[in-house]
Every structure is written in structure tokens, then in C-alpha cells.
Legacy VTK file of the C-alpha trace (Angstrom):
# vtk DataFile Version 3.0
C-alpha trace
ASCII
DATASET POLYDATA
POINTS 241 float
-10.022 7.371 -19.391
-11.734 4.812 -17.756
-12.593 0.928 -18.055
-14.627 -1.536 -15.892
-12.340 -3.949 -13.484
-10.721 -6.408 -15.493
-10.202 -9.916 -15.316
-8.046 -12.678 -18.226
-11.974 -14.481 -17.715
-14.189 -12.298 -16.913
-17.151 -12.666 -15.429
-15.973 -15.616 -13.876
-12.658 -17.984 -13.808
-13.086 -20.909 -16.231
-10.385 -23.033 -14.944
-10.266 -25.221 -17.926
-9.749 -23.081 -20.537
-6.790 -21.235 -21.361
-6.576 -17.979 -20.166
-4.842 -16.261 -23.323
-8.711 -17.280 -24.716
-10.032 -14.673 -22.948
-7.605 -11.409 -23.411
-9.209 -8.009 -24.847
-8.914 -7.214 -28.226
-5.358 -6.107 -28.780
-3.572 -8.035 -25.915
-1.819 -10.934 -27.265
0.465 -11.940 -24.043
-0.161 -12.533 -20.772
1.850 -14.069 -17.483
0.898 -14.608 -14.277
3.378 -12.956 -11.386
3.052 -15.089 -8.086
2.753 -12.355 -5.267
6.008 -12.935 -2.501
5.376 -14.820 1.107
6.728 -12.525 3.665
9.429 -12.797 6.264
8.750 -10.399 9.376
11.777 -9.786 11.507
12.209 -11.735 14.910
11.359 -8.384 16.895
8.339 -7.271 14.857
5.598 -7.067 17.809
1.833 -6.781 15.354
-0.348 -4.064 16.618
-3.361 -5.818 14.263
-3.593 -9.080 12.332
-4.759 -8.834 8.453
-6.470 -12.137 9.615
-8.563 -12.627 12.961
-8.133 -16.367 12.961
-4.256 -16.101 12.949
-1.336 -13.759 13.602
-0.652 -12.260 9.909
1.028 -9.190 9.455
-1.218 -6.060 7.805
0.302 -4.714 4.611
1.496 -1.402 6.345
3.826 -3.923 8.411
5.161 -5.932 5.572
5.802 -3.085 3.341
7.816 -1.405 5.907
9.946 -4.195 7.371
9.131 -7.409 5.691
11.032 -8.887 3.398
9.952 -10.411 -0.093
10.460 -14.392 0.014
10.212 -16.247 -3.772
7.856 -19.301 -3.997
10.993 -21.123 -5.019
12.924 -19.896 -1.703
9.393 -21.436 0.270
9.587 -24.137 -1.911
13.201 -26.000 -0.746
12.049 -24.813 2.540
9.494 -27.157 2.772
11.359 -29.954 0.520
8.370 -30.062 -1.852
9.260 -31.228 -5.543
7.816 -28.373 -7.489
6.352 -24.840 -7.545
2.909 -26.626 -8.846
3.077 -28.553 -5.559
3.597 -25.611 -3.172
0.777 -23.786 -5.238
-1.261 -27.098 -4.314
-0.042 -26.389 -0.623
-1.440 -22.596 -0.863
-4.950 -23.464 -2.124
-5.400 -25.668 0.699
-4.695 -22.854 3.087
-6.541 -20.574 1.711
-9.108 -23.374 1.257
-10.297 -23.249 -2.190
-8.970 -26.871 -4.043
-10.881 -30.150 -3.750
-8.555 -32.251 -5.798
-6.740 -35.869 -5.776
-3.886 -33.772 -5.726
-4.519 -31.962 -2.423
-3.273 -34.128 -0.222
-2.918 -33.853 3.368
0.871 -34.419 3.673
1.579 -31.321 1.163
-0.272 -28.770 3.350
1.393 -30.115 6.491
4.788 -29.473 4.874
3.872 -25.817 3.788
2.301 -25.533 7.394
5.198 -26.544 9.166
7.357 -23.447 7.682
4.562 -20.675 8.273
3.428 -18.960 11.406
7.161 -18.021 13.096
8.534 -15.324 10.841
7.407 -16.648 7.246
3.776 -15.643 6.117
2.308 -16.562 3.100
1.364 -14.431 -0.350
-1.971 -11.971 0.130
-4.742 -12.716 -1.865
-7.871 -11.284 -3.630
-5.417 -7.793 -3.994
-2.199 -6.355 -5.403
0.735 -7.119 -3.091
1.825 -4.649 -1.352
5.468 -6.039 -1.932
5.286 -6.327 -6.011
3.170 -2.889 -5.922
6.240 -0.785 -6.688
7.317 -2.881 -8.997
4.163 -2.427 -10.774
4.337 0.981 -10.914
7.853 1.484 -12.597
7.111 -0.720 -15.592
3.699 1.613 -16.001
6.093 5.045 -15.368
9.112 3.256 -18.187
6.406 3.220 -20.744
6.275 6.745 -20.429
2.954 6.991 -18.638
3.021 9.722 -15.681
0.147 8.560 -14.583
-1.383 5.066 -12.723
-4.883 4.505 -13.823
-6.974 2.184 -11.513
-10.252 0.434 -11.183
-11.406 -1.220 -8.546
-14.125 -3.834 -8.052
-16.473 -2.051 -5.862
-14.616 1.179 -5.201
-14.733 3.160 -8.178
-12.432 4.222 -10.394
-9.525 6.977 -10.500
-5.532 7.379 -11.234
-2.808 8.810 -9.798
0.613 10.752 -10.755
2.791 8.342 -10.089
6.233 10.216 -8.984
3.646 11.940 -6.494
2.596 8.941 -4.838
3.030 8.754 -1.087
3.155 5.258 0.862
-0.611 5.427 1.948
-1.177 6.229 -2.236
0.489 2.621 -2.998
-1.440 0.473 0.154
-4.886 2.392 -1.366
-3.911 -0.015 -4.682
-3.372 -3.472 -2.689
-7.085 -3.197 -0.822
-9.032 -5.408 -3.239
-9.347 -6.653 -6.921
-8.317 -3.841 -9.138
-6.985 -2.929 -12.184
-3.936 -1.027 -12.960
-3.128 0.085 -16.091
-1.110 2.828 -18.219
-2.493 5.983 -20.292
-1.983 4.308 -23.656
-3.302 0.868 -21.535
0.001 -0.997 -23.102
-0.021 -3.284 -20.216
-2.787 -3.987 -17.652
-2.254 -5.400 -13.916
-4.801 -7.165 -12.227
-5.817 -9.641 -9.976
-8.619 -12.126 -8.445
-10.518 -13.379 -5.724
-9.077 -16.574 -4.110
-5.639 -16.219 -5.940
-1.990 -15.728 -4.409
-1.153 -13.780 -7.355
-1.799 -11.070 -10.363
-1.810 -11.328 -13.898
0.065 -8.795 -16.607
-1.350 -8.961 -19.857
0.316 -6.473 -22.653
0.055 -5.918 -26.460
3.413 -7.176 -27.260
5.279 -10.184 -26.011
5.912 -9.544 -22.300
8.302 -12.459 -21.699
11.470 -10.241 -21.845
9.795 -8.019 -19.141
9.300 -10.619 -16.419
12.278 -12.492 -16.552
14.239 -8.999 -16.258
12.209 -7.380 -13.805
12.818 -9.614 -10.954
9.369 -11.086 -10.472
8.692 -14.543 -10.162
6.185 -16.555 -12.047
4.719 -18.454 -15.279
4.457 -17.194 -18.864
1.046 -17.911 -20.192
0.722 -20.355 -23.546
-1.947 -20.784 -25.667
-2.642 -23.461 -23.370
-2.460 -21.945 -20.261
-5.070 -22.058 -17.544
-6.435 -21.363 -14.755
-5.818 -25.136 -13.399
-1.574 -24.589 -14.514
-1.098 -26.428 -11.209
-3.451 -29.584 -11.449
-1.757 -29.963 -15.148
1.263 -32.629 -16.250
2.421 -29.731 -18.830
5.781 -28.074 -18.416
5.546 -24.319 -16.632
7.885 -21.841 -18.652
9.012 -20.110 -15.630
10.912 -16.626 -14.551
12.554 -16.548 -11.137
13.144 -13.419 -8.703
16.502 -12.663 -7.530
17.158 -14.619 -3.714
15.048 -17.958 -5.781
LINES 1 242
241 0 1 2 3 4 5 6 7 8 9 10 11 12 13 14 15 16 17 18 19 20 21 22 23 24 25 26 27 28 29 30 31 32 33 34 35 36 37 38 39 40 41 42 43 44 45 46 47 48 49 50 51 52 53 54 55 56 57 58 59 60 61 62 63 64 65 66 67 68 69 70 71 72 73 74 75 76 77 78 79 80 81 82 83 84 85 86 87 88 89 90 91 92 93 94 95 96 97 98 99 100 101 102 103 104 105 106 107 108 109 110 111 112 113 114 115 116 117 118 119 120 121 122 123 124 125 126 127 128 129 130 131 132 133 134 135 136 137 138 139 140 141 142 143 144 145 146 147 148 149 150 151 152 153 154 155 156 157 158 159 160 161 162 163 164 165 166 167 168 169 170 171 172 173 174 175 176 177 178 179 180 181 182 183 184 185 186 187 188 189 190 191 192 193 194 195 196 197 198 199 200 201 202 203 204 205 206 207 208 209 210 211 212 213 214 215 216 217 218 219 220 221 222 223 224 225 226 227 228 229 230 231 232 233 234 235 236 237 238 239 240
């Protein structure tokens, strides 16, 4: 079995429309699952950055000793008013939103909480800190194996109760594709975004709000732009938000 590397608007983000517009044939939910900032321990000494320009831990140091902080827990950290706002904050660090509402006062706020111990959400992969997570809903729909495609580096799958820790970090290395033998539910992700999308055949709410992820379920008016928008977010929270 194999597919190209998928994405809700493929070939290319349109941020304006909704992103439930753009689903295969046979998917009728979607939900976008905002990957985790990080929180390295006080003694963690980096042997590498992920980053050159700053100190950011590499995804073989967060998955061993980090520890998974929700957007919500970042979010009364900084005193900001709203997850759309911190998601503001994150595009300007990342540097990809020229808006009115990128202002400089919310990126100072998320900057002021970064750097120390706190790091914020990979993205243009699969975080290494949701991967697992991932991998059990896959396994609970009976599939024993992972299937995967990646944007530039081929395709392939894995057993999943074989995996080893080096199998899991392979899946978080660039924009890929994850997705079941009977391809119930698909995982994937994008360049330039602190988070991945889950799209399924059946509704998929009841999954994210049990699972412990944090994020947004996807209307039929969802896009790309949720954060720029005045509509109400129908949220699911992890555990410590």
C-alpha cells in the first residue's frame, strides 16, 4: 500500500478556505493537534542544537527527558488572552505572519518565557513528543502496522509493537504522512506549522478530547487562518492545561 505525502490542501496551503474543503474522498473530519513546547530539566547540558542560531534541544533530547508543556500551560505563562494570540506569538518566531495582528508586544511576551528551560513546538515534522501518541490510536484500530510517506524520502511502514526509539525519531524528520492499513485515519503535517493535522472517515471529535492532545476541531469553516479569525475555536485540552 502506498500513497503520495498528504496534505488537508494540497499542493499548497490556501489559508482562506476551509480546510475540511480539501479532504480526500471518504474523510469527512478533520482536527488540527497543536504539537507540545518543551521543558528541558535545569541540568540538561545540549551536546547539539536542532537550531544553529539558538540553543534548542534535538528531538533525541526532548524525547528522553523533556517534558510535554500544553499551549494553554504557555499561554497563562505569558498572560496572553487566548490560544489564537499565543499562536500569533509562534508565527512571529518562526517568522512566517505579516498581519495587523502581529504585534510586537505579543512576541515579546512569548519571548520572555522561552530560552531558560521552556522551548517552543517543532515544526515542518511530527513531534517527537505526540509521536507515540500517534502510533497507539493507528495500533487500537487494529492496524499492526504504521504506514508512512515522506516528502522527499520515500515511502515505507513499520510493525509497530517492533518499533525501537530510533524507529519513532525516523517519523518526526520532515513532512510525512502516517496512516493505518485500512487508512481510517491519516496523520500529517506541514511546512511552517507548530502542529499536525488528523483527518478520519468518521467523526474524530470523541478521539481528541479523550486522547489527551490538545487542539481545535475543524468546521466546515475552518481554515488555515483559525488564528487571524473572530470565530469561536471548539477546543480539546491535554491533561497539565
Amino acid at each position: 500500500m502506498s500513497k503520495k505525502y498528504f496534505f488537508p490542501s494540497e499542493p499548497s496551503p490556501a489559508a482562506d478556505k476551509p480546510i475540511k474543503n480539501f479532504l480526500p474522498l471518504g474523510y469527512t473530519s478533520a482536527a488540527i493537534v497543536f504539537h507540545p513546547f518543551v521543558r528541558m530539566p535545569l541540568s540538561w547540558k545540549p551536546e547539539k542544537s536542532h537550531t544553529p542560531h539558538m540553543l534548542f534541544p534535538v528531538k533525541e533530547d526532548s524525547f528522553s527527558c523533556g517534558t510535554p508543556v500544553s499551549w494553554e500551560t504557555v499561554r497563562k505563562e505569558t498572560g496572553m488572552n487566548s490560544i489564537k494570540e499565543l499562536a500569533i506569538g509562534l508565527y512571529m518566531w518562526i517568522g512566517g505572519i505579516y498581519h495587523e495582528k502581529a504585534k510586537p508586544e505579543i512576541y515579546k511576551k512569548l519571548k520572555d518565557v522561552i530560552g531558560i528551560s521552556l522551548f517552543p513546538p517543532k515544526e515542518d515534522q511530527l513531534s517527537e513528543l505526540v509521536i507515540q501518541s500517534f502510533l497507539e490510536v493507528i495500533r487500537c484500530s487494529g492496524s499492526r502496522t504504521v504506514h508512512f510517506e515522506k516528502i522527499t524520502d520515500g515511502s515505507g511502514s513499520l510493525v509497530i509493537d517492533e518499533m525501537t526509539t530510533e524507529d519513532m525519531l525516523y517519523l518526526c524528520e520532515e513532512p510525512i504522512s502516517l496512516y493505518d492499513e485500512k487508512e481510517d485515519y491519516i496523520f500529517t503535517c506541514y511546512f511552517d506549522e507548530p502542529y499536525s493535522f488528523i483527518i478520519g472517515k468518521r467523526d474524530i471529535e470523541g478521539l481528541c478530547q479523550n486522547i489527551g492532545w490538545e487542539g481545535i476541531v475543524c468546521d466546515e469553516n475552518t481554515t488555515h487562518a483559525w488564528f487571524l479569525e473572530e470565530k469561536e475555536l471548539k477546543q480539546f485540552y491535554s491533561k497539565d492545561a
